[in-house]
C-alpha positions in Angstrom: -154.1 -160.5 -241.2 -151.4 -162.8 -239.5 -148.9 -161.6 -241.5 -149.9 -157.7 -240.9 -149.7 -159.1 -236.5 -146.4 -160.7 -237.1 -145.2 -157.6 -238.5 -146.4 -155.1 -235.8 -144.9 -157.6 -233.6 -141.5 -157.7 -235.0 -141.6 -154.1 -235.2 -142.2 -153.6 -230.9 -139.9 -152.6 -229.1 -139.9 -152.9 -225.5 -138.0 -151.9 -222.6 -135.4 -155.1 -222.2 -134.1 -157.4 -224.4 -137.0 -160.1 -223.5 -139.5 -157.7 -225.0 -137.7 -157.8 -228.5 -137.0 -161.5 -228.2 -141.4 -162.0 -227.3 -142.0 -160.5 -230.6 -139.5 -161.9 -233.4 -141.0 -165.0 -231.7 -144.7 -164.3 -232.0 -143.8 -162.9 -235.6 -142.3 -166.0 -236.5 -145.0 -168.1 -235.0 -147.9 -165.5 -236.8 -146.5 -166.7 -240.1 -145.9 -170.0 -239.5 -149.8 -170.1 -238.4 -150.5 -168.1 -241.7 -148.3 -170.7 -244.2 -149.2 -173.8 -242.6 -152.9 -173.8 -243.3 -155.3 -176.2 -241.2 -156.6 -179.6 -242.3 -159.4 -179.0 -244.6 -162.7 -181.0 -243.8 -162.2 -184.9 -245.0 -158.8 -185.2 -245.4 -156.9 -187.3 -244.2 -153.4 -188.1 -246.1 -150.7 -188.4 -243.9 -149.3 -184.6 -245.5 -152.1 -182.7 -244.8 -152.4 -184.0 -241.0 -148.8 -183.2 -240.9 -149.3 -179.7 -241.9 -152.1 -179.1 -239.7 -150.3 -180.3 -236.9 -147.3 -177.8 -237.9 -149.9 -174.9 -238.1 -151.4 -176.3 -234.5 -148.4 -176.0 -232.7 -147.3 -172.9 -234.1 -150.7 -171.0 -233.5 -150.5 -172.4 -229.5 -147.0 -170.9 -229.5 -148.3 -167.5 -230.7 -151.2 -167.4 -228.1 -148.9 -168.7 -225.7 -146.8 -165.4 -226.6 -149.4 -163.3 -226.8 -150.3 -164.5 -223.2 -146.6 -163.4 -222.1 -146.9 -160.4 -223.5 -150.1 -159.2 -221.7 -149.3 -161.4 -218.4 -145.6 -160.4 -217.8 -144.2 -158.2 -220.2 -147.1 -155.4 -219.7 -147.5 -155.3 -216.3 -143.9 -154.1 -215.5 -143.0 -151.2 -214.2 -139.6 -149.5 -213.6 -137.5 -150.3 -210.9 -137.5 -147.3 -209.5 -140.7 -146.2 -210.2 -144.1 -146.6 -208.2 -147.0 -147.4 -210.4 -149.4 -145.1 -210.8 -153.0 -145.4 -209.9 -153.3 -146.0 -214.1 -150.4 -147.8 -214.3 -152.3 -150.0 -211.6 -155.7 -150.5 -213.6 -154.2 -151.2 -216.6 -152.0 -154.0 -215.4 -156.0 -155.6 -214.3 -156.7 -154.5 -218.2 -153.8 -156.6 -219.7 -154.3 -160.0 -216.8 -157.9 -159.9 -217.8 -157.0 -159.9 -221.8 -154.6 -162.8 -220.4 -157.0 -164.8 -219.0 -159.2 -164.5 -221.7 -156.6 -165.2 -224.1 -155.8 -168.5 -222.3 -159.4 -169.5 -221.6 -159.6 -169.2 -225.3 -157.0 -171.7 -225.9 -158.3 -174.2 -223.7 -161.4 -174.3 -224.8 -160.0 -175.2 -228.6 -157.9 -177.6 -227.0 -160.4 -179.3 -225.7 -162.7 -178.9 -228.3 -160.1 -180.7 -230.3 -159.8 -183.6 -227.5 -163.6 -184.1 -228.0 -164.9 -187.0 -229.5 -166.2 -186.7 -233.5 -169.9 -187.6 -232.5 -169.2 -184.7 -230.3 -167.4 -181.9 -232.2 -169.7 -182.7 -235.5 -172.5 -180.7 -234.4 -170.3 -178.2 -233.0 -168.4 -177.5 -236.5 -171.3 -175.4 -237.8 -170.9 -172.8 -235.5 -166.8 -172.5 -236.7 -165.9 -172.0 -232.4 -162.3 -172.2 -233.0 -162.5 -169.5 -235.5 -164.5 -167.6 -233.1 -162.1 -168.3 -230.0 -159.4 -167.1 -231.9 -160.8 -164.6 -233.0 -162.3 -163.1 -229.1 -158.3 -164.3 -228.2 -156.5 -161.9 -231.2 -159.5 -159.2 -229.4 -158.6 -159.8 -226.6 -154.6 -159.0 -227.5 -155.9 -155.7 -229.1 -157.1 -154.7 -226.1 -154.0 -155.7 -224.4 -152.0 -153.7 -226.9 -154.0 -150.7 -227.1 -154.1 -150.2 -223.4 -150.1 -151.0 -223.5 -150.2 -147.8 -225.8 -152.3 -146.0 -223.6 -154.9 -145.0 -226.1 -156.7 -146.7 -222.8 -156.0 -145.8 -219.3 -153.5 -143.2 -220.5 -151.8 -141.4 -217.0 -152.8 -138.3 -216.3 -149.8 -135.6 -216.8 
């Protein structure tokens, strides 16, 4: 699935040259977070905390793009042009999907910051599979609105 988002994402093209830049980045850092796997459960050889720390950094830097994306790159409008009523909602669309996106990340953050006695009874419930997964939602939504398949103007 990463691999499928980094492609989509390399494929975007925006309006400036920052837009093209946002995605070769997040593609890059999409497969980087699908090639460097996380630590598996009881491990602990110096390798395998290395690698998880490779596919850490590179999943925070695709959220982190992702967030841009939503956050700065969607809500522009032309210079010259006044936003529309539409334009207007969905800018509210893609800060909320931004928000969310970042709450998501914090929360796994500090989930990893917790203390083993703590996280333990957490791990059943997978939540860093299930924050990532409301965060990549959450981008969706972003992107679909940014395609107007939601909030489209009116002609």
């Amino acid at each position: 699935m990463l691999w499928a988002i980094g492609f989509f994402l390399l494929s975007y093209k925006g309006y400036e040259r920052s837009d093209d830049i946002a995605g070769k980045l997040a593609c890059a850092f999409a497969i980087g977070v699908a090639l460097f796997p996380t630590i598996p459960d009881g491990v602990t050889t110096s390798g395998a905390r290395v690698i998880g720390t490779v596919h850490l950094v590179f999943a925070a830097l695709f959220f982190l793009t992702l967030i841009y994306f939503s956050l700065f790159l969607f809500t522009k409008t032309g210079p010259r042009n006044r936003p529309t009523d539409r334009k207007l909602q969905r800018n509210m669309v893609y800060k909320a999907c931004a928000y969310t996106m970042a709450v998501c990340i914090l929360l796994i953050a500090i989930y990893h910051l917790l203390p083993d006695e703590t996280v333990s009874p957490l791990g059943i419930y997978k939540p860093v599979y299930w924050l990532e997964a409301l965060a990549i939602l959450a981008f969706g939504v972003s992107w679909f609105t940014k395609g107007e398949a939601i909030l489209k103007d009116e002609n």
